[in-house]
N, C-alpha and C positions, 0 to 999 in steps of 0.2 A: 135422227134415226140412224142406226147402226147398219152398214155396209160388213161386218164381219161376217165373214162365210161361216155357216151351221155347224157346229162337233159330230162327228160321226165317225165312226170307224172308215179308214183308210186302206181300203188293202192291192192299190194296183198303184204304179208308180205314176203316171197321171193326175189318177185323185193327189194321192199326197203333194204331186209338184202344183198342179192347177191351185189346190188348197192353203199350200202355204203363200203362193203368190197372192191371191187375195184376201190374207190377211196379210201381207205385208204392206197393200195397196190400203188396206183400211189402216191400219197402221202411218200409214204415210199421209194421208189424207185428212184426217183427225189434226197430225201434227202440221199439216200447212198452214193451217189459219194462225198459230200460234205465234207470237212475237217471239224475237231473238231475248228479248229479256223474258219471257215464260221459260223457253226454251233451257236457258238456262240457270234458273230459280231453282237452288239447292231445296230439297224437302220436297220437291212433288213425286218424289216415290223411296220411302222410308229418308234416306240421306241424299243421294243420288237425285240430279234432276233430270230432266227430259233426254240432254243433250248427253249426260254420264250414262241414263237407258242406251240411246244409238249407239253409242261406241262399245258398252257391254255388249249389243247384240251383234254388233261388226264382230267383236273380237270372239264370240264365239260361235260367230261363222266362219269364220279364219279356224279357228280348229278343228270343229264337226267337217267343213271342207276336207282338212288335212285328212283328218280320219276314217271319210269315206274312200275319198280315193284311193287311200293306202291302201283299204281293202279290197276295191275295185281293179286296183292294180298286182293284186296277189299277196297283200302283205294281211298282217293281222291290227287289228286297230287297235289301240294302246292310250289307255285314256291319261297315261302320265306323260305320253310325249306332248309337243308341243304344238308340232306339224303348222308351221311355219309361223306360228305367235312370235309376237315381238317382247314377250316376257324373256328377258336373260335365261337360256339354260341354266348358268353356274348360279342363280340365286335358290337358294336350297326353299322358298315359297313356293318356288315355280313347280316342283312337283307335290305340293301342300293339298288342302283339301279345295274344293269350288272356290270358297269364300277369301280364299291367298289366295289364290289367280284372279278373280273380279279386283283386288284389290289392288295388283301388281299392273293388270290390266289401266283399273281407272289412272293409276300413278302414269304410267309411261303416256298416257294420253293427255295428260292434266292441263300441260300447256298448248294444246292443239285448239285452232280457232274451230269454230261450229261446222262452216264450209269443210276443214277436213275431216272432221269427224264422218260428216255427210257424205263424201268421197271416199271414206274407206266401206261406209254402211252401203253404198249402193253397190259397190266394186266387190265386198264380200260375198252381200248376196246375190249376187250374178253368178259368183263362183259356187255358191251353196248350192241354187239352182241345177249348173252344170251337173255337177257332183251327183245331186239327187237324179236327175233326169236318164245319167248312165246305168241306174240299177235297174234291176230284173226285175218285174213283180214276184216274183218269189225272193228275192233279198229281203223284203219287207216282214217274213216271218222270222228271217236269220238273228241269230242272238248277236248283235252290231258289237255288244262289249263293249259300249256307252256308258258314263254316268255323269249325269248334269248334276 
């Protein structure tokens, strides 16, 4: 039986922080029971397996982090900067569409055992967290200048 929290419109920064925390708890909790060789069985999501999913979603926690704060901090968000990804600035991918970054993403991670992968997914989304937690419930109608 599924433990994912309901879709609904989000409009005060609690809901959405409360909301994505327990989907990442369902998220997380699904993948526990799973073996390190599930885990990482290439093909259980298009090419990508479980453990290539984790580090996609670290690494674009790592960004949207960057992005918000930037904002949060007076700047404007910029969906071609990098905001502290470990994709090479000087690889001319790096400001490519999604599908070059997931892919520069999964490369730079390739040889990382599962434990780190796990260590950067819990450590980003802490930081996601943060990031979201400092916005205003009126941030939430602002045009963020986002695209995933």
């Amino acid at each position: 039986m599924s433990t994912a929290p309901e879709l609904r419109v989000l409009t005060t920064t609690k809901q959405v922080v409360d909301w994505t925390i327990a989907a990442w708890v369902d998220l997380l909790t699904r993948m526990s029971g799973l073996s390190r060789a599930e885990l990482e069985q290439p093909a259980a999501i298009g090419s990508w397996s479980l453990r290539d999913l984790q580090a996609h979603l670290a690494a674009n926690h790592r960004w949207i982090s960057g992005q918000l704060e930037l904002m949060l901090d007076g700047g404007t968000p910029d969906p071609q900067r990098l905001s502290g990804r470990t994709t090479p600035p000087d690889d001319p991918r790096a400001l490519g569409d999604q599908d070059a970054r997931n892919a520069l993403d999964q490369e730079h991670r390739a040889d990382w055992t599962l434990a780190q992968v796990q260590a950067e997914g819990t450590e980003m989304f802490a930081r996601f967290i943060a990031a979201m937690a400092r916005m205003d419930d009126a941030d939430w109608s602002r045009n963020l200048l986002m695209t995933f």
